[in-house]
C-alpha positions as CSV (number, residue, x, y, z in Angstrom):
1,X,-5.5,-25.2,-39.8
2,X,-7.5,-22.7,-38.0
3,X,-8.0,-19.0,-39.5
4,X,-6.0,-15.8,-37.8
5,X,-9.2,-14.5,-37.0
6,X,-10.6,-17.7,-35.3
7,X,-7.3,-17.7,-33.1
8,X,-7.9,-14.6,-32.4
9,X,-11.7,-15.0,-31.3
10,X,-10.6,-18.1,-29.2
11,X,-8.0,-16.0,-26.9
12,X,-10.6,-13.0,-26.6
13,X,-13.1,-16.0,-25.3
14,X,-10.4,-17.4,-23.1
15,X,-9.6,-14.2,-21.5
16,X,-13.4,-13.4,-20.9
17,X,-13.3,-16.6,-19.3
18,X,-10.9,-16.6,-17.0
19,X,-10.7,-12.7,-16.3
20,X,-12.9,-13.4,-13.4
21,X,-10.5,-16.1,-12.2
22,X,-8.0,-13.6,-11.8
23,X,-10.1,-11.4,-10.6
24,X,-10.7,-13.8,-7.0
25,X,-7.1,-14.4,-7.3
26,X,-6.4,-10.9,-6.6
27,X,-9.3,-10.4,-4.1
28,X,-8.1,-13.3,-1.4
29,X,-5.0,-10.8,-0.9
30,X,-7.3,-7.7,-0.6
31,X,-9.6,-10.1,1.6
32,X,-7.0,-10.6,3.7
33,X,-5.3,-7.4,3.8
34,X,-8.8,-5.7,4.6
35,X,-9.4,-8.8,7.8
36,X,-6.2,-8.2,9.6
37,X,-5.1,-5.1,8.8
38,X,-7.4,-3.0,8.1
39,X,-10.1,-3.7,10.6
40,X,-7.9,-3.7,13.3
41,X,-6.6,-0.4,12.4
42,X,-10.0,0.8,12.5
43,X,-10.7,-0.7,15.7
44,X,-7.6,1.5,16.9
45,X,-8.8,4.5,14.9
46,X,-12.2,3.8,17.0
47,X,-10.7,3.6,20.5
48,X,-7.9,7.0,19.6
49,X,-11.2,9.2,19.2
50,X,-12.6,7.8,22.3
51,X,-11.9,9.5,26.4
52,X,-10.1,6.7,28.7
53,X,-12.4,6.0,31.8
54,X,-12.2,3.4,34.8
55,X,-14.0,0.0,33.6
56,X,-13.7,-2.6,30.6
57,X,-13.3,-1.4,28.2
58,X,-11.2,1.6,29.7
59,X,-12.3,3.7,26.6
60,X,-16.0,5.6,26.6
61,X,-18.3,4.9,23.4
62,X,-18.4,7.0,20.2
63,X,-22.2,6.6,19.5
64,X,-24.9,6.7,22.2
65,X,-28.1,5.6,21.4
66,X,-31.8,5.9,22.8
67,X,-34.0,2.9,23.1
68,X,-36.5,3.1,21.2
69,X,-34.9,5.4,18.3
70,X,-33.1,3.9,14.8
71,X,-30.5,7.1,14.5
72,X,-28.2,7.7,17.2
73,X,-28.5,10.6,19.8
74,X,-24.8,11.9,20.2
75,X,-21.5,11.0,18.3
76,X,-18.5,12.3,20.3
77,X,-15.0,12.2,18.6
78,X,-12.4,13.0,21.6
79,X,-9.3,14.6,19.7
80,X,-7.5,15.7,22.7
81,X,-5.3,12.3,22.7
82,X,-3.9,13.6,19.4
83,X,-3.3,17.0,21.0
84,X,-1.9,15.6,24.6
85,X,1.2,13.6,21.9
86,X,2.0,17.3,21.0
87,X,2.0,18.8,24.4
88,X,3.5,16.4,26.1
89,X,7.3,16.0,25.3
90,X,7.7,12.6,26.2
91,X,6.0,11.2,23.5
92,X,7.6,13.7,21.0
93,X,11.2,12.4,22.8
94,X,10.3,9.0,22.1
95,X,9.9,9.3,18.5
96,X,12.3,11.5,17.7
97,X,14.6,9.0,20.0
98,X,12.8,6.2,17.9
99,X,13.4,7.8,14.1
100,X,17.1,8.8,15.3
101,X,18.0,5.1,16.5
102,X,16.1,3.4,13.7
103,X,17.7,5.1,10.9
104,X,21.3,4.8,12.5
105,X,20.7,1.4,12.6
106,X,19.3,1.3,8.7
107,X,22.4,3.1,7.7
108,X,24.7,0.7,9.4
109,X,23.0,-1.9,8.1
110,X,23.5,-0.9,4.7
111,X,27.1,0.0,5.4
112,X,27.7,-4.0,6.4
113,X,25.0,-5.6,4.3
114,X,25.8,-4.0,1.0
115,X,29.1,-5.1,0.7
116,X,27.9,-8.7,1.9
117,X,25.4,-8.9,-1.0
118,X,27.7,-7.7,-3.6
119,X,30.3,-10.2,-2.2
120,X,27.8,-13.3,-2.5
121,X,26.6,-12.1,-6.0
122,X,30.5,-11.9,-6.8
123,X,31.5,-15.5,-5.6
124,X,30.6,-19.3,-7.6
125,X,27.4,-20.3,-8.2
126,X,27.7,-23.2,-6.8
127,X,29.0,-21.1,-3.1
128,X,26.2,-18.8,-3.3
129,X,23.1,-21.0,-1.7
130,X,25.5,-22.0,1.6
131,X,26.1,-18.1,2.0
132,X,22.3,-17.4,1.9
133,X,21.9,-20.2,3.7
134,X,24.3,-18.8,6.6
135,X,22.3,-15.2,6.5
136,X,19.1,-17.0,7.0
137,X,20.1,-19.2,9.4
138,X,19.7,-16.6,12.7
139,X,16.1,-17.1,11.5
140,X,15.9,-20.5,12.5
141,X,16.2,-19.3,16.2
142,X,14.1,-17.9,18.7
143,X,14.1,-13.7,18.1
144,X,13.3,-13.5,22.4
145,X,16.2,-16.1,22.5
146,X,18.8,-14.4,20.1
147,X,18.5,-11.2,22.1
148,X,19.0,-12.7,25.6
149,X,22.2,-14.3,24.3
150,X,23.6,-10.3,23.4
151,X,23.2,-10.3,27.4
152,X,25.3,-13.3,27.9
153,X,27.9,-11.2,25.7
154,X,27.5,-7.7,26.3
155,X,27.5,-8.2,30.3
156,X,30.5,-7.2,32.8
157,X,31.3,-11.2,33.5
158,X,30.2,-11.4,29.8
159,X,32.5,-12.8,27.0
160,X,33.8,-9.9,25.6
161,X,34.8,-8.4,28.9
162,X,36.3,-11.6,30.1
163,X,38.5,-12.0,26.9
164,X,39.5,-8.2,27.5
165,X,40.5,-8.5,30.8
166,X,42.0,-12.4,30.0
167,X,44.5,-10.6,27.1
168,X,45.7,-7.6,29.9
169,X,43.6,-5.1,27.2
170,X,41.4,-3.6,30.5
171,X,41.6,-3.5,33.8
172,X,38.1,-3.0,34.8
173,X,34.5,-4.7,32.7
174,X,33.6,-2.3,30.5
175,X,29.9,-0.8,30.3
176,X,28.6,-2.3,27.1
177,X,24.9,-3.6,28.5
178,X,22.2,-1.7,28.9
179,X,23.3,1.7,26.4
180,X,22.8,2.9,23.3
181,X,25.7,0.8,21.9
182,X,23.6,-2.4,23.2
183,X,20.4,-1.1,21.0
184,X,22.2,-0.5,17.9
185,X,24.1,-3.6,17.7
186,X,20.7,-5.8,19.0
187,X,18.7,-4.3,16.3
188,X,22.0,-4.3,13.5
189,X,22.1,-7.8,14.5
190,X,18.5,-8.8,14.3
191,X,17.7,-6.9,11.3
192,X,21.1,-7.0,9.2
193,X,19.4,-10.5,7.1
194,X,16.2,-8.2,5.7
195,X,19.1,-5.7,4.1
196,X,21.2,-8.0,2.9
197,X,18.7,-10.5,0.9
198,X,16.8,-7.4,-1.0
199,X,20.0,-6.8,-2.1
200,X,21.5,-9.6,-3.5
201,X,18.0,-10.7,-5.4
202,X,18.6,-6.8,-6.6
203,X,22.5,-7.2,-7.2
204,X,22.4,-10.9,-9.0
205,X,19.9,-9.7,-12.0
206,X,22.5,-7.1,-13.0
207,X,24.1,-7.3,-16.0
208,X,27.8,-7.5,-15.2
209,X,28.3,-7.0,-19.3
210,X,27.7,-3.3,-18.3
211,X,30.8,-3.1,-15.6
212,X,33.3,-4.6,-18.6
213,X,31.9,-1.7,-21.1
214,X,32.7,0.8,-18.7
215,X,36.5,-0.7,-18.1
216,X,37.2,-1.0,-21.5
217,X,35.6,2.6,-22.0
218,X,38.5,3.5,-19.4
219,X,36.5,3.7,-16.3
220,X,38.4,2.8,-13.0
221,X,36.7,-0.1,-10.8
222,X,35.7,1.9,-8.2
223,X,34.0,5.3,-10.5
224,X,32.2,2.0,-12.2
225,X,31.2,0.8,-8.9
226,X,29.5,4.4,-7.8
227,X,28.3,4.7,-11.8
228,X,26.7,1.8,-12.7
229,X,26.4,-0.7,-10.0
230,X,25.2,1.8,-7.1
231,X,22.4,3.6,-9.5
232,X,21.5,-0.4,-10.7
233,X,21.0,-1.3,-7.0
234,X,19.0,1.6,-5.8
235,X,15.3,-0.5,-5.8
236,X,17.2,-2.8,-3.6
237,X,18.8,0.0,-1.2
238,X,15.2,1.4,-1.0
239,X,13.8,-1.9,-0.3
240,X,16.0,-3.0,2.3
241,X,16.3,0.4,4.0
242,X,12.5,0.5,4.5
243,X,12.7,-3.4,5.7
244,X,15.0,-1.9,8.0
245,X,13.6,1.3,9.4
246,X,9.9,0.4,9.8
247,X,10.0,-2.1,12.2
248,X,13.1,-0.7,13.7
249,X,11.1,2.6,15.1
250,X,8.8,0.7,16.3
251,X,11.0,-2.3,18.3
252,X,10.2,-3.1,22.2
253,X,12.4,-5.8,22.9
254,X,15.7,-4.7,22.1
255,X,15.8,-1.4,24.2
256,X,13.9,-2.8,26.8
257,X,16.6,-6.0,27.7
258,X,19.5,-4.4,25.9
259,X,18.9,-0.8,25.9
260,X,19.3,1.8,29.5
261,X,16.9,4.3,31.4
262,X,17.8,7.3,28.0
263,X,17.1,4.6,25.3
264,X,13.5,5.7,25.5
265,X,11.8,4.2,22.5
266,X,8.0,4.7,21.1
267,X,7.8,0.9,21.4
268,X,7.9,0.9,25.1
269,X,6.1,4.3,25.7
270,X,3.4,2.1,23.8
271,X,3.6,-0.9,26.5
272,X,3.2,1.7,29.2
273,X,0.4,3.1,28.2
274,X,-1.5,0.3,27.8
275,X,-0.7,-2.3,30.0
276,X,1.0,-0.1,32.6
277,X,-1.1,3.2,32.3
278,X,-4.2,1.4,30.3
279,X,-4.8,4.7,28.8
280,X,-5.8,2.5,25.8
281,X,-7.4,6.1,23.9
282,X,-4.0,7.6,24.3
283,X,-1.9,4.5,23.0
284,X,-4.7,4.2,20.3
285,X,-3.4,7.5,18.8
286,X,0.3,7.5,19.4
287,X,0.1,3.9,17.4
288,X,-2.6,5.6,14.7
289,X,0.2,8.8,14.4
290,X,3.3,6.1,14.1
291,X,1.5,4.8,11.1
292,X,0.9,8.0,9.5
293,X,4.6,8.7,9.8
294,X,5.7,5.6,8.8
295,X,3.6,5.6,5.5
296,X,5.7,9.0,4.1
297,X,8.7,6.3,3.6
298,X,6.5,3.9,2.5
299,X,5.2,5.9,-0.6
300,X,8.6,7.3,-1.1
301,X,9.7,3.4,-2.0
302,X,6.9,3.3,-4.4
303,X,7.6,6.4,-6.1
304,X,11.2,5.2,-6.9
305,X,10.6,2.0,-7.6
306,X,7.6,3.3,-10.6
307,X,10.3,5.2,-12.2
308,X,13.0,2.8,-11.8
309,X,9.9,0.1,-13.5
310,X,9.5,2.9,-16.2
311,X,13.0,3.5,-16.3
C-alpha cells in the first residue's frame, strides 16, 4: 500500500500536469471573448475618435503616415462626438427615455416574475419541468415574429378592442398601439422568461428547513417571506434585474413597431445615425458611452454577488 507521502507526491505531479490543461480551458473563453467582443469594441472606440466625412468609410483616419517614414506623421483623436452627446439634448432625451423605460420594465418584471418563480419552486417535482418548459417556450419562436403579433392585438380592429366593444365595455377602439403602454408590455413580454429562470435556479437551492424554524420561532408567513426568503433570493433579483435592464436600454424593435413618435429610445437614435444620418463617428460614441453606463450595473451585480459568495 503506497506511503502518505508518495500520495501526496503523485497529486502534486498530477496537478503540475494538468495545470496547463486548465490553463487552455480557461483561455478559449478569453480567446473568444477578446475576438468578438473586444476587438469590435475597439474597432468602435477607433471610428468614435475619428471626424465623419463624405466617402467609404464615412469616418477620417486616426494615423497619417508618410511614404517613406516607419513612425507616423500626425495622430488626430476627434473628441467633439463625445462633446456634441452632451450638447445636444436629443441624445441626452433618448437615454434618459431609455434608462426610464428600461428599468420600469425590469421592475415590472420582477413584480410578475418573482412570484412565478417562487410559485414553480413551491409546486411537485414532477410539475416543475412542464412550467419551465411553458416559460421557455416563447423562445422557440421568432423574436421579429412575437412582436408583430402584439400588433395583431394591440390594434383598433385588434383583439382586445374587438372583445371590448363585442361585451358593450367601449364604445370606440381604444388607443393601445403605438404608446408607451405598447413598449412596456412588448419588452415585459419579451423579456419576462430571463427574470423569471434566474430566479427559480436561485429560489429551488433554498433551504426551506429555514422557513419552518422561523414559524415555529413564531414568525408569521409573510415577515418570513420578507426575512428569510427575499434576503436568500437577492443574487437571483440582481441577476435577473440586470438580464433585464441591459438589453432593455438598448432595444430597437419594440419601440420602433410597438412604440409612438415620444417613445424615443437610444436604440433607434443609434439606427439613425448610422444608416439614416451615417454619422458612423457620432454613433461610434453614443454606443462607446451606452457601454460605459451600462457597465456601473454590471459591477454592482459582482459586488453583491462576492459578498453574498463570502457570505
Amino acid at each position: 500500500m503506497p506511503s502518505p507521502s508518495s500520495n501526496n507526491l503523485w497529486q502534486h505531479t498530477l496537478g503540475r500536469w494538468l495545470k496547463p490543461g486548465r490553463g487552455a480551458i480557461s483561455a478559449i473563453p478569453l480567446l473568444w471573448l477578446g475576438l468578438f467582443f473586444g476587438l469590435p469594441f475597439l474597432i468602435i472606440v477607433r471610428i468614435s475618435l475619428s471626424e465623419a466625412v463624405i466617402g467609404l468609410p464615412p469616418y477620417s483616419d486616426l494615423i497619417q503616415w508618410v511614404e517613406g517614414e516607419l513612425l507616423p506623421s500626425r495622430v488626430r483623436l476627434y473628441f467633439a462626438n463625445f462633446l456634441l452627446l452632451w450638447e445636444d439634448s436629443l441624445y441626452l432625451d433618448a437615454l434618459g427615455n431609455s434608462v426610464r423605460v428600461a428599468a420600469v420594465s425590469t421592475l415590472l418584471c420582477l413584480l410578475i416574475g418573482y412570484p412565478m418563480a417562487l410559485g414553480i419552486t413551491r409546486t411537485r417535482q414532477n410539475l416543475r419541468i412542464p412550467l419551465l418548459m411553458l416559460v421557455i417556450l416563447p423562445f422557440w419562436t421568432s423574436f421579429l415574429i412575437r412582436v408583430y403579433a402584439w400588433i395583431g392585438i394591440l390594434k383598433d380592429s385588434g383583439l382586445i378592442n374587438n372583445f371590448l366593444l363585442g361585451i358593450g365595455l367601449i364604445d370606440q377602439p381604444l388607443q393601445l398601439l403605438y404608446t408607451n403602454f405598447a413598449v412596456y408590455l412588448g419588452i415585459v413580454y419579451a423579456y419576462l422568461p430571463f427574470m423569471i429562470l434566474p430566479l427559480y435556479a436561485t429560489l429551488s437551492r433554498m433551504d426551506e428547513r429555514l422557513l419552518d424554524a422561523a414559524a415555529d420561532l413564531g414568525c408569521r408567513p409573510v415577515y418570513a417571506f420578507w426575512r428569510v426568503t427575499v434576503p436568500l433570493s437577492l443574487p437571483g433579483i440582481v441577476a435577473g434585474s440586470l438580464l433585464v435592464f441591459v438589453p432593455a436600454v438598448g432595444e430597437f424593435v419594440i419601440p420602433d413597431l410597438l412604440g409612438g413618435p415620444d417613445s424615443l429610445m437610444i436604440g433607434k437614435v443609434l439606427w439613425s445615425e448610422f444608416f439614416s444620418n451615417r454619422d458612423w463617428p457620432v454613433a461610434a460614441a453614443l454606443a462607446v458611452a451606452l457601454l460605459a453606463l451600462l457597465v456601473v450595473p454590471v459591477l454592482m451585480f459582482e459586488r453583491i454577488r462576492t459578498k453574498g459568495q463570502g457570505a
